[in-house]
N, C-alpha and C positions, 0 to 999 in steps of 0.2 A: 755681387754674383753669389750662387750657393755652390758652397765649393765642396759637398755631398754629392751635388748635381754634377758636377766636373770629373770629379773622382773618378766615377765607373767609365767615362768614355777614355779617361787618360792611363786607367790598368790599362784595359784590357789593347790601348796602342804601345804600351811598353811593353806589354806580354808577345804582342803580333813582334814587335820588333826583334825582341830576344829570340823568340821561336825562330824564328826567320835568320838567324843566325848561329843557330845550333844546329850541330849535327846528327842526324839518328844517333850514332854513338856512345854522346856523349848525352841525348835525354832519355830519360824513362819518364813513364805516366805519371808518376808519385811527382817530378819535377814539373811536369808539362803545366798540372793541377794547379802548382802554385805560382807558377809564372803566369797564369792566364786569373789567377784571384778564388780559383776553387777550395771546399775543404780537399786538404791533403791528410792522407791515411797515413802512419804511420806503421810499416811494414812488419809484418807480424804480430798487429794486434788486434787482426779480423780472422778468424779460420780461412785459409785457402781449399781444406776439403770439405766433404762433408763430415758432419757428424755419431755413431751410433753410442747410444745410451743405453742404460735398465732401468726399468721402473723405479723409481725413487729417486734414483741421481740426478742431476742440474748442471748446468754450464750458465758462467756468465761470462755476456759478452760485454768488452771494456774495453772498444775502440781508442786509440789515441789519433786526434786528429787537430791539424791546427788553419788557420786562415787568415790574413790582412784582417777580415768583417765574424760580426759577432757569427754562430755555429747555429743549428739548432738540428735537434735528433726527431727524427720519428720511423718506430719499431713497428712494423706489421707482421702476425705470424699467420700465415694463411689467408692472407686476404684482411684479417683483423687490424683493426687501431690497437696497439698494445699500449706504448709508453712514448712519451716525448724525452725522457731522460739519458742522459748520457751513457746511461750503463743499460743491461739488459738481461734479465736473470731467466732460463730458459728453466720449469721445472716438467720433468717427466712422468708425469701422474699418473698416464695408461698408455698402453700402448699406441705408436702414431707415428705419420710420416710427414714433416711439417716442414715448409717451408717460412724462414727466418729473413726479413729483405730490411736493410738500416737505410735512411735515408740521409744524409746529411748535407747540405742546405747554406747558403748562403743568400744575399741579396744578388750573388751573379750567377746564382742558380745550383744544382744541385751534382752529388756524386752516388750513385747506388749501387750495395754490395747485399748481396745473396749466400745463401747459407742453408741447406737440406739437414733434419737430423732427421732419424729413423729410431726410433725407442723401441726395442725388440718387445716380442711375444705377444704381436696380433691375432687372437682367436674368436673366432665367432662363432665356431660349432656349437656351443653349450647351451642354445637356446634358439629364437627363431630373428629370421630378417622379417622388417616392418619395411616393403614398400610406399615411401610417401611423395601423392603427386604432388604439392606446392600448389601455389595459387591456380588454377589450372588458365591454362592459354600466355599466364607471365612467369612464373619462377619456376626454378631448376627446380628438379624432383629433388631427392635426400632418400636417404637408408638409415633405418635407426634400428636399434638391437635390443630385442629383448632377452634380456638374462635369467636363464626360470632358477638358477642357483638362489641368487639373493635379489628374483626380485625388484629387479632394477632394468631402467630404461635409458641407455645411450642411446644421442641424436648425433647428425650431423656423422656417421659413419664412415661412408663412403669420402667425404672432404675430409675427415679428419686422418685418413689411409693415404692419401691420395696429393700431399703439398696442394691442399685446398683445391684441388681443381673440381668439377661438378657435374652432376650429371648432365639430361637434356631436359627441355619444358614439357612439364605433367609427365613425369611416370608413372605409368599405369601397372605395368606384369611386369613380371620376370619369371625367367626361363630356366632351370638347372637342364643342362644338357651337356653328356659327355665329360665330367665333370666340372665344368666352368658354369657361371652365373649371366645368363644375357640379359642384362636391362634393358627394356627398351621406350622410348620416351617418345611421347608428341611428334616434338619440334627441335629443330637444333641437335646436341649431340645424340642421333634418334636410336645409339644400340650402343653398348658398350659390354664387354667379356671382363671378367672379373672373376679371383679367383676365388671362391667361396667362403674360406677359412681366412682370409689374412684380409679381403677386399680389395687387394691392391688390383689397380686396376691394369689388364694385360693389353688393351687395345678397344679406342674406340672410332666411332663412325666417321663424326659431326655430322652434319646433313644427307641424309639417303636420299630420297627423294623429295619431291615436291607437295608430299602427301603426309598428313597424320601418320605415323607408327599406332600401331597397337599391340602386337604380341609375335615373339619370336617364335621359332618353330623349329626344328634340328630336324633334316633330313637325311643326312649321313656326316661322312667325315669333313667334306668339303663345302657342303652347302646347306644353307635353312631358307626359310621363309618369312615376312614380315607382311603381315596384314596392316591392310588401313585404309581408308575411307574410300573405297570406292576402285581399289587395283588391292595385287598383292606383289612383291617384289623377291625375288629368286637374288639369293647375297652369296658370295663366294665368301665362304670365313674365315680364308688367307689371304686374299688380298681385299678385303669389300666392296668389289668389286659387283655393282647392280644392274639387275635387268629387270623395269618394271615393268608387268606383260599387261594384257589386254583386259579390261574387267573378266569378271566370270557372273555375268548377270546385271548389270547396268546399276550396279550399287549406289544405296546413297548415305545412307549410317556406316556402309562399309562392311568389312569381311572382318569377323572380330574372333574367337579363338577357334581351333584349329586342333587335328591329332594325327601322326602319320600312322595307321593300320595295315596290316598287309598286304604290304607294297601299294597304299593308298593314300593320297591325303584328302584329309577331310575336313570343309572349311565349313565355320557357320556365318552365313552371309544373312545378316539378321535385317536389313531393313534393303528395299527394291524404289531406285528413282522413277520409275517408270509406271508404276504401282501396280507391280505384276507382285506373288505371292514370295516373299522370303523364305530359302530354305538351305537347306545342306546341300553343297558340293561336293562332289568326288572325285578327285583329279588323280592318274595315274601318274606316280613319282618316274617313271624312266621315260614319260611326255618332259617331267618337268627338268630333266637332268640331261634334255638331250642338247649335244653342243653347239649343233648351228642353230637353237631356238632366236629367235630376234621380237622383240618390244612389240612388233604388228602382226605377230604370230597369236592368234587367239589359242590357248588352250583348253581343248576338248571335257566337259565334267559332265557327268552323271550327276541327275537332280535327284535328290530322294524327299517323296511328302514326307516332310519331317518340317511342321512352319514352326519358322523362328523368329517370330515378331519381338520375342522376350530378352532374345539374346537366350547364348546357352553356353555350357560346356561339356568333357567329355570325361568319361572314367571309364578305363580300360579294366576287368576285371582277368581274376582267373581260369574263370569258366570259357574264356578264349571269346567271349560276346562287351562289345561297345556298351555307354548305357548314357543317356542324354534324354535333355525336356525341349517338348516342341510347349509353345506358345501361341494359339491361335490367334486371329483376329480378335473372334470374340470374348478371347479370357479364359477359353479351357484352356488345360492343362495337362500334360502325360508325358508319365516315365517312358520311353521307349528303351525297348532295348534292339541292337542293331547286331547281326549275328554276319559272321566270316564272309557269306557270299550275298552280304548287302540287302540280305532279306532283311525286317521288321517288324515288332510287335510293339503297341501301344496299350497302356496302361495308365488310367485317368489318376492324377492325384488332388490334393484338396484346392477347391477353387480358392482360396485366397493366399497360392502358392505366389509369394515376390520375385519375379524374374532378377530385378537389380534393385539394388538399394538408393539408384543414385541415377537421375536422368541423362549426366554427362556420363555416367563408368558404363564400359560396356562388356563386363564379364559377370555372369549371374551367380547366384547365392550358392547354386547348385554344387555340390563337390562329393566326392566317397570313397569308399577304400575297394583294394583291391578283390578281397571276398564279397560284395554286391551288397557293402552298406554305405547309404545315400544321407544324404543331409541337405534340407534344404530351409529359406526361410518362410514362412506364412504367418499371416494374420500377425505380426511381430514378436512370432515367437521360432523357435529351433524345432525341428522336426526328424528325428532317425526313422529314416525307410526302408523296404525295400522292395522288388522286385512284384515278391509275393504282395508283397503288404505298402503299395504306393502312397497309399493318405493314410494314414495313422491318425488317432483322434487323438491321443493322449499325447503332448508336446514332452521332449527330452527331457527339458527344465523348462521353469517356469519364472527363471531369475528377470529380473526387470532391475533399472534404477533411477529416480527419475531425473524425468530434463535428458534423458540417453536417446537413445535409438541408433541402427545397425547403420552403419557408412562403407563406401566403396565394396568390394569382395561382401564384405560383412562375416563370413565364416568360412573356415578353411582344417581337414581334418588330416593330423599329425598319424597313419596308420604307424610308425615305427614306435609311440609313445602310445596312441590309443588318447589322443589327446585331441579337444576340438577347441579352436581359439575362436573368440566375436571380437570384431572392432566396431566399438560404438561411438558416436559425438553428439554432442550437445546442438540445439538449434544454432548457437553464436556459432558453431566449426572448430572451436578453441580451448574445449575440452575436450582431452580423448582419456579412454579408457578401452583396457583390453583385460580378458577374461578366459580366463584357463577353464574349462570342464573335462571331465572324463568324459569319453564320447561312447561310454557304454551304457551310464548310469544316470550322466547329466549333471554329478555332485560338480559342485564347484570347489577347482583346485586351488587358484589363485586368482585375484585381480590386482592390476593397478591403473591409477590414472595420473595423469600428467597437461601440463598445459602447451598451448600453443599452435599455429595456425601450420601441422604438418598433412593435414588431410588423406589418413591411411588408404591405399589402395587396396593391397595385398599382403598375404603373409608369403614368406619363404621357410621351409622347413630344412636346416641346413644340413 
């Protein structure tokens, strides 16, 4: 007979025995573990709290643990494979909020201890957020940091804030509203609030509806908006509490960014299932904020010609007027501008204006500052416009590099720097690079490039 084989059924009937004859009292867990053949931890040489560090310092951790059967260690920090080793050296490189889990292991199975450190002085102000959607339709999005200091690109952001936890599938936008960050993602955890400067995350969704996410909306203190494929969804932002109301047009790409205006919101509804003409919506916000509204409750909008087969976005200027691109059927192209009492004026710009960079992203190239200067991209080059002066023949810059070209957003302008950033990728998806200009002159400030399959969305200016 193999008396290896014998062994485990004969512990764990002496353990059943003993147990069964002890009294709460007189066991604790440390005891219970070894009478039943688990590793048992020796007490006080796991942290019972958690951890806070500074940059530089380290902790190791140096379990004492013993067992009947051989032991084996395995260290994950965040979800990672760390070390199979007995021991475990924690170093504090940058700042971070990491969760530490030891696993220890026997042939009768295993005992798991958990461990949080927080390594102070998380800042992110100093440079911009990288929106990245991941695989789009399979992986979690990611936030990465670009540092204009020195130049440098931390990935992996928001997990590495966060004891590895992540966002939702394919991030697309993000929203500074009120001073917090709303991410909001595909699928899965579809919005999450995040505090801009540190990333820790304040509160997230999981699953809102049944529908694609696309872009959050702030409508006042208590409520926003999230568009997507074909409804848009009224969120309470103290409790997340959804009501996802009635199309506004029988969508089929769905209702992608959005602006609230003078007591208005204003949805671009860029593509029509039904193949009626895509355009801008205008829904009154005290329709949308009224309390007995309910899910079969169609809300009431004003269409404006304004077609948005291109997709579009919006920039609110000083002069107190909206200013957005309609995209026809057939390829034109025009600045509109959209004045207080919903009037409009069209202004053609150059035909080989790019609505998106990307047949899945559905936020256009378009962006501008709050004085009525515009940017968009064409013919694969950068364009400053304005108002006056819609198609410009002479391009900002004329920077190229090859094997690039412009991905997701593709550009997005910093007015508080005066700074315009391009995210471009390579055909493989797996180079990216980004690129600093003056958005007055077009000089180029900085670039850099980095590997890996992060798939930039959007920029955040923090």
């Amino acid at each position: 007979m193999n008396l290896k084989q014998l062994f485990k059924p004969l512990l764990f009937l002496t353990a059943a025995f003993v147990i069964a004859s002890c009294s709460t009292d007189d066991c604790d867990l440390d005891h219970l573990e070894k009478l039943q053949g688990l590793p048992a931890l020796k007490a006080g040489t796991f942290p019972e709290e958690d951890l806070t560090l500074n940059v530089g310092e380290k902790y190791v951790y140096s379990p004492k643990a013993s067992s009947p059967l051989d032991i084996y260690y395995q260290w994950y920090q965040n979800g990672e494979d760390m070390s199979t080793d007995p021991s475990f050296t924690f170093n504090a490189e940058r700042p971070s909020r990491s969760k530490v889990i030891l696993e220890l292991s026997n042939d009768l199975g295993k005992v798991t201890l958990e461990n949080k450190v927080t390594v102070r002085g998380a800042d992110y102000s100093k440079g911009c957020l990288i929106i990245n959607e991941g695989w789009y339709g399979h992986e979690s999005g990611s936030i990465s940091y670009y540092n204009y200091e020195n130049n440098s690109i931390e990935h992996w952001c928001y997990k590495n804030q966060n004891f590895g936890d992540k966002l939702g599938v394919t991030s697309q936008s993000a929203t500074l509203w009120n001073g917090k960050l709303y991410v909001c993602s595909k699928q899965n955890n579809q919005l999450v609030v995040i505090d801009p400067k540190t990333l820790y995350a304040e509160k997230s969704s999981g699953t809102l509806t049944n529908y694609q996410a696309y872009e959050f909306i702030g409508l006042n203190e208590d409520y926003g908006v999230i568009t997507h494929n074909g409804y848009f969804t009224r969120i309470n932002l103290k409790t997340f509490e959804t009501l996802t109301l009635t199309t506004v047009g029988n969508t089929y790409a769905g209702t992608g960014s959005g602006i609230v205006y003078n007591g208005k919101l204003l949805l671009n509804v860029n593509a029509s299932r039904w193949g009626g003409t895509p355009n801008i919506h205008v829904i009154d916000i005290n329709d949308l904020l009224a309390p007995g509204l309910q899910p079969t409750d169609k809300v009431e909008c004003q269409q404006l010609d304004i077609v948005t087969y291109g997709g579009t976005r919006f920039v609110q200027c000083k002069d107190g007027n909206l200013y957005t691109v309609e995209t026809t059927k057939e390829g034109i192209n025009n600045l509109v501008q959209i004045k207080p009492d919903l009037t409009f004026e069209k202004k053609e710009m150059r035909s080989d204006y790019s609505p998106s960079s990307f047949g899945a992203y559905r936020e256009a190239t378009f962006c501008g500052t709050s004085d009525g200067t515009f940017y968009y991209i064409a013919g694969g080059k950068i364009y400053r416009a304005t108002f006056d002066n819609p198609a410009p023949t002479e391009a900002l810059t004329t920077y190229t590099k090859d094997g690039y070209g412009f991905y997701g957003a593709g550009i997005r302008v910093n007015p508080q720097t005066n700074e315009l950033l391009a995210m471009y990728l390579t055909s493989e998806y797996n180079k990216n690079l980004i690129v600093r200009f003056n958005a007055t002159t077009g000089e180029k400030i900085s670039e850099i490039t980095y590997d890996g399959y992060y798939f930039p969305a959007t920029f955040i200016f923090n």
